[in-house]
C-alpha positions, 0 to 999 in steps of 0.5 A: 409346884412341879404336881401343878406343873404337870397338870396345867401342862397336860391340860393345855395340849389336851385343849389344842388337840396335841399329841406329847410327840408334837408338843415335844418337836423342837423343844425335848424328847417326847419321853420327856414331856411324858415324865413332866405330865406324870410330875416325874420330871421338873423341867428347866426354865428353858424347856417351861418357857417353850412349851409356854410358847408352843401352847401360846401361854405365858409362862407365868400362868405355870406359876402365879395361880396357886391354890391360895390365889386361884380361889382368890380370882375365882371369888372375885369372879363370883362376886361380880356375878352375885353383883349382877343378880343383885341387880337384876342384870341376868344378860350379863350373867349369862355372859360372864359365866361364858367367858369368866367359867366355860372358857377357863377350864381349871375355873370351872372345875373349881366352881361347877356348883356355882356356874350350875346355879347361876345358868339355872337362875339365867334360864329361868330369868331370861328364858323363862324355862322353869323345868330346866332351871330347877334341873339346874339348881338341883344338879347345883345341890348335888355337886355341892354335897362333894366339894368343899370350900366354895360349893358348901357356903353357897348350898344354903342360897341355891337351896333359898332360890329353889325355893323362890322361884318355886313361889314365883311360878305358883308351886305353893305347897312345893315352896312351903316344904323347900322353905321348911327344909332351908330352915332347918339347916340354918338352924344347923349352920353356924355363921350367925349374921349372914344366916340371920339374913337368910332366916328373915327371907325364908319366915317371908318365904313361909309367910307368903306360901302360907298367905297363898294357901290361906293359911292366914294364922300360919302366915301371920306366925312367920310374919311375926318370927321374921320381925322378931329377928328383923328387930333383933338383929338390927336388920331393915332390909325385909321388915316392910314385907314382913308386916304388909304379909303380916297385915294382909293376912290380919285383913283377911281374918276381918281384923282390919283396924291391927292389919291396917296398922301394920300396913301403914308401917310397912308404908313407912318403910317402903317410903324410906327404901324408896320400893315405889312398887310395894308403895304403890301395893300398900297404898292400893289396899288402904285406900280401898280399906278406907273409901269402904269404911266412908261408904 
């Protein structure tokens, strides 16, 4: 406690600009504040509660953030950041990440590869700057490979999402090659569910590069690997993508009665998971399928 004490006190005049002699004024000798920020010197409840006052904190802030509770917060302050990826709520992203990371310095040493990948992912969302999202993304990865803790779990989504916007913006082959390697290290990684999730994304990341690139049999083996898993797992959340990838790509081959019978299996799902967007795709082609064949 007194390592921490030491730290969070150094830290704090540093950020108001103040010397260990101004800070000392009316409070201790200057040597003394010297020796509290070497951990040499545990200071009296008394002297705590006015360099608290002095450095216009409350008292407890020496105290309540333990280790053990300060990764708590910072989860919860990820969290709630991930929840506003999920819903597409890029603004408040950015927000958060100015008010919850960059004005909490002991935040944001804690969780730079995290901060780094969601101002990346808001460059790209908001600014449409893909050269400076991915410098963001990448400088992410770096990170992470010297943190422990909360930047290892979350190499593998920043590594996905290098990957889906590499897609997004038409770097196919580039894409290919990213999702390639994300595989690989799932298959090294050992928390089997949450990677069963990432694996079905990153077949329909390979099944759409390869769709892309026409590639149609490549395209159509991923299709089938990312439902295979889909299926063993129980999981619905990407299987309509799967099989509409995997239609399109039978359509293609001049295989049109098994195509369309994955996409009136891919409509059923987008129908149960109300992705009027994707319906309305799917709808699009089969009717086409259909009114050539009446012709």
């Amino acid at each position: 406690m007194k390592d921490e004490i030491a730290k969070r006190v150094q830290r704090l005049r540093k950020d108001a600009a103040m010397t260990q002699m101004e800070l000392s004024r009316g409070i201790c000798t200057q040597a003394q504040i010297s020796n509290i920020e070497k951990g040499h010197l545990n200071p009296s409840s008394l002297t705590l509660f006015q360099i608290s006052q002095k450095l216009n904190v409350d008292m407890n802030y020496f105290f309540v953030h333990s280790d053990a509770n300060q990764f708590t917060q910072l989860e919860n302050r990820m969290n709630a950041i991930r929840a506003c990826v999920h819903a597409g709520d890029y603004p408040e992203v950015r927000l958060r990440l100015r008010q919850e990371f960059n004005l909490d310095k002991d935040a944001l040493d804690q969780s730079k590869p995290f901060v780094l990948w969601h101002e990346g992912l808001s460059l790209f969302h908001l600014d449409k700057n893909i050269d400076q999202a991915l410098n963001k993304l990448e400088e992410a990865l770096e990170r992470s490979k010297d943190e422990e803790k909360i930047a290892k779990e979350i190499e593998l989504k920043i590594r996905e999402d290098i990957s889906a916007l590499l897609l997004e913006v038409s770097k196919v082959e580039e894409a290919y090659s990213s999702y390639l390697h994300l595989n690989h290290l799932i298959d090294s990684r050992s928390n089997h569910q949450t990677n069963e999730r990432m694996r079905i994304r990153t077949y329909l990341g390979l099944a759409r590069c390869t769709y892309k690139m026409a590639h149609f049999h490549d395209a159509i083996i991923f299709s089938e690997r990312g439902v295979a898993v889909s299926v063993g797992n129980q999981l619905i959340a990407h299987l309509g993508d799967l099989l509409e990838t995997h239609g399109n790509s039978l359509i293609q081959l001049k295989k049109t009665d098994e195509g369309v019978n994955k996409l009136n299996k891919a409509k059923v799902l987008f129908e149960l998971e109300n992705k009027q967007k994707k319906l309305k795709v799917v709808k699009k082609i089969l009717d086409k399928i259909e009114r050539h064949a009446n012709s």
